[in-house]
C-alpha positions in Angstrom: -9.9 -5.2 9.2 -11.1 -7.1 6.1 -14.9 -8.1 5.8 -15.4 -11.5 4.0 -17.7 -11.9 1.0 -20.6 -14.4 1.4 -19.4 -18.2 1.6 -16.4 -17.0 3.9 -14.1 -16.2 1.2 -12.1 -12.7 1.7 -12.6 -9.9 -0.7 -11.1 -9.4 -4.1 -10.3 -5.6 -3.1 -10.0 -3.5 0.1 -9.9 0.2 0.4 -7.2 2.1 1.1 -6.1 6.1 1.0 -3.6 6.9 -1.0 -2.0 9.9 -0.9 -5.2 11.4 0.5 -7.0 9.5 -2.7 -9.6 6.5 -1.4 -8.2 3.4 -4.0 -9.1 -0.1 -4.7 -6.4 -2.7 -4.3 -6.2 -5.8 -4.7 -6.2 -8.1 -1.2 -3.3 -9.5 -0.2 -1.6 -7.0 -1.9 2.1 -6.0 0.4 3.4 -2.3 0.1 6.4 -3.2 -1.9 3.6 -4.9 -4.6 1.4 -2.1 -4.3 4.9 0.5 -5.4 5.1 -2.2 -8.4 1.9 -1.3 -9.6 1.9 2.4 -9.3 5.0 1.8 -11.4 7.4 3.0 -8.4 10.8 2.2 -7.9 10.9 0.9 -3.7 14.3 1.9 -3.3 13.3 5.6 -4.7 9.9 5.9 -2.5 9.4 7.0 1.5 6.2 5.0 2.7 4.0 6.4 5.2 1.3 3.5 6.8 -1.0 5.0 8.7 1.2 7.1 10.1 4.3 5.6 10.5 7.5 5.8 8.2 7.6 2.0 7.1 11.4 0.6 7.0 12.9 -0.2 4.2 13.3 -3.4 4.9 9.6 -4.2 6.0 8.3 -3.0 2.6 8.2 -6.7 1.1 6.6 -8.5 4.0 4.3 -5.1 5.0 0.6 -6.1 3.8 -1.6 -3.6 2.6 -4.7 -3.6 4.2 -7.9 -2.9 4.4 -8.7 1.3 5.7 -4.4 1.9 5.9 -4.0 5.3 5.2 -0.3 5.0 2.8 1.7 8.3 2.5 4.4 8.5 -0.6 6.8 10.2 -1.5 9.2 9.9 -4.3 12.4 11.4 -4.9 13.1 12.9 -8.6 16.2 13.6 -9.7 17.6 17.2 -11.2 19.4 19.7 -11.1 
């Protein structure tokens, strides 16, 4: 659900929650572009939209969008 600016165009930003955070991201961002930025390896990340484990495979193609609620969780390495 993405409002439009005045002349019709979309907005530069929507608002998302992130890890119980309320962000700013850029529109037309997907999920796999949105782990890029948070400097997050997609292979190394679970993603929770809006409940909802996202596959693997729908991270690149997944758009972020406007009120998602995005879960993640990251596995470190150790021992």
């Amino acid at each position: 659900m993405t409002t439009a600016k005045a002349g019709g165009m979309p907005p530069d930003n929507v608002s998302i929650i992130l890890n119980g955070e309320r962000r700013r991201v850029a529109a037309g961002l997907s999920v796999y572009g949105l782990l890029r930025s948070l400097k997050l390896e997609p292979g190394m990340v679970v993603v929770e939209r809006n409940r909802e484990i996202l596959a693997r495979d729908a991270i690149g193609i997944t758009a972020v969008e406007d009120g998602d609620r995005i879960e993640l969780v990251h596995f470190v390495g150790g021992g």
